[in-house]
N, C-alpha and C positions, 0 to 999 in steps of 0.2 A: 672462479671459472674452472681451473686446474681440479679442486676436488668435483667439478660434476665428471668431469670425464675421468679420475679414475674411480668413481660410483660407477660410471657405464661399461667401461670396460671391464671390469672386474665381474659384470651380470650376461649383460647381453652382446656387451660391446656396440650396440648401436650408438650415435652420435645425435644430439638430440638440437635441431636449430627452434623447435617450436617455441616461443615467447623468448628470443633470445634477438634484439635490436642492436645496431650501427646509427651512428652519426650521418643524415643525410649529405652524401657530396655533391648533388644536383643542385643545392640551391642552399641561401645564405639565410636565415631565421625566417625559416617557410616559404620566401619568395621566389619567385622563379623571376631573374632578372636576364636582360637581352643584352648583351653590350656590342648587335650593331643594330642598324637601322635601315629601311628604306629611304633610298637615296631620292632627295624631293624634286632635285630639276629634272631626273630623267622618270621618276612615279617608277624606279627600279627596272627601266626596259635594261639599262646601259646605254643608252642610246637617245642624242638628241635631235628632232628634225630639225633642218636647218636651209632655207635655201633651196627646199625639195629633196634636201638630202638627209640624209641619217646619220650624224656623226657620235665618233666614240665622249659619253657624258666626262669631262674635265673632274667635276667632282667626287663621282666614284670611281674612275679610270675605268670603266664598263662593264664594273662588277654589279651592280644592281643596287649594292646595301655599301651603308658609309659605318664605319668605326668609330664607339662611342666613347668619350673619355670616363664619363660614369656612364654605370649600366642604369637601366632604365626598370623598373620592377613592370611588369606585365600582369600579374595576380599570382594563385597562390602557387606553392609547387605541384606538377600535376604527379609526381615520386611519391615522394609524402603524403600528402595530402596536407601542407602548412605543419605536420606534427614535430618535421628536422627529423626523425628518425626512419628507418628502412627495417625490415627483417633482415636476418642475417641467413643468408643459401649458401649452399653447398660452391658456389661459384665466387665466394667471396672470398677474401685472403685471408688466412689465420694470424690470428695476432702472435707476441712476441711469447707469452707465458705460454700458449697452446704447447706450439712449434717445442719449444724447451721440452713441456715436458712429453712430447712426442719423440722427440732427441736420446731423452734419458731414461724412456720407458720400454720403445717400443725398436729402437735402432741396437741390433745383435750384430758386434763386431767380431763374434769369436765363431758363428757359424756360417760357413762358404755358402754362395748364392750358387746351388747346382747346374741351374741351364749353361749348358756351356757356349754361348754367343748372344748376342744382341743384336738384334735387326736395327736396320737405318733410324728408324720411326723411334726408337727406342734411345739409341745412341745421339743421335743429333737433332732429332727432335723434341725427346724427352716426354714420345707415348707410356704410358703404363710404367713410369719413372717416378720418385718422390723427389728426387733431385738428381743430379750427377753433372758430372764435367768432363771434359775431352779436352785433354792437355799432354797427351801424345806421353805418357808413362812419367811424369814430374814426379807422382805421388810414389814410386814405386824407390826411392830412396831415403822417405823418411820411417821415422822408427814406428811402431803402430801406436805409440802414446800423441804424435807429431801427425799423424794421419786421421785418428781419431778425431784430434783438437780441429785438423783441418774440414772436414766432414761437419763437424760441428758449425766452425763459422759459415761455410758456404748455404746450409742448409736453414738455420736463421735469419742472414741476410735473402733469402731467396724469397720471389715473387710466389707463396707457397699458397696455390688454392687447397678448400678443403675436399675438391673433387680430384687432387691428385692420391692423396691418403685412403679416401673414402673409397665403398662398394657395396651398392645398394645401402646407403645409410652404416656400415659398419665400416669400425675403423680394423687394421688388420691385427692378426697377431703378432705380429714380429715385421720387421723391415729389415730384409739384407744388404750387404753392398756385392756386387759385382765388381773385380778389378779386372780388367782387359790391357792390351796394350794400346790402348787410344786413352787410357781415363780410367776413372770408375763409376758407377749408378747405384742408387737406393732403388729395390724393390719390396714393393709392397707382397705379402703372404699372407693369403686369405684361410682362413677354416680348410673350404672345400678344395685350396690348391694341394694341402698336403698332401 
């Protein structure tokens, strides 16, 4: 997987998802299973007449559907199509080799991120970010070998789609970090930002 993207990069830099599949997580060898059920004494109102009255059903507590100890297979997945596999989009998570060599390829820790601030969106909510953290200056006394290494695990362990990397299907040239006094952020550097 690792040498297609640095074959892409090295051309066009576009990021290529077409014939490239995932492991269905919708459903267990094609099946699409339900693990509750419509609750039989009330036919799912919540609710039992009773007396002229309406009372809350005892066996679902008035939720409608009961909880099943096995799930129950309904037919096939309607994701897949039964195949257990998905395509893989841009909204999917990168795996472990990607991310690495995104790390060691395209993360420049010896050239300063120029924009000198970071909007809200940016800083704590992590728009147009590849990763970063807000730890109020922690990093700002380790050595840059201890800061590097730190950058590294956080951005591995991290919930890393490939629509944070990506733009318009290319991956960037370079990723900087930004250090502030709240933290620091990866930013992604496109062709046309230069």
């Amino acid at each position: 997987m690792c040498t297609s993207i640095q074959t892409i990069t090295s051309t066009s830099r576009t990021f290529v998802f077409e014939g490239r599949t995932q492991k269905c997580h919708h459903c267990q060898d094609g099946q699409q299973r339900h693990w509750t059920d419509t609750c039989t004494p009330c036919k799912g109102k919540g609710k039992i007449p009773k007396g002229g009255r309406n009372f809350k059903c005892k066996t679902c507590t008035g939720n409608g559907y009961v909880s099943l100890a096995v799930p129950k297979i309904v037919g096939t997945c309607p994701y897949c199509k039964g195949t257990q596999l998905l395509p893989i989009t841009a909204y999917d998570t990168m795996n472990e080799e990607e991310k690495l060599w995104i790390f060691e390829n395209l993360f420049n820790f010896e050239k300063p991120y120029t924009k000198s601030y970071s909007t809200f969106n940016e800083e704590y909510l992590g728009f147009k970010t590849v990763v970063g953290v807000t730890d109020y200056g922690r990093y700002q006394s380790m050595s840059p070998a201890e800061f590097k290494e730190e950058v590294k695990k956080t951005f591995l362990r991290s919930y890393g789609q490939y629509v944070s990397v990506l733009k318009d299907g290319k991956l960037p040239i370079e990723i900087l970090i930004r250090k502030g006094e709240n933290g620091w952020h990866a930013y992604p550097i496109f062709e046309e930002s230069k």
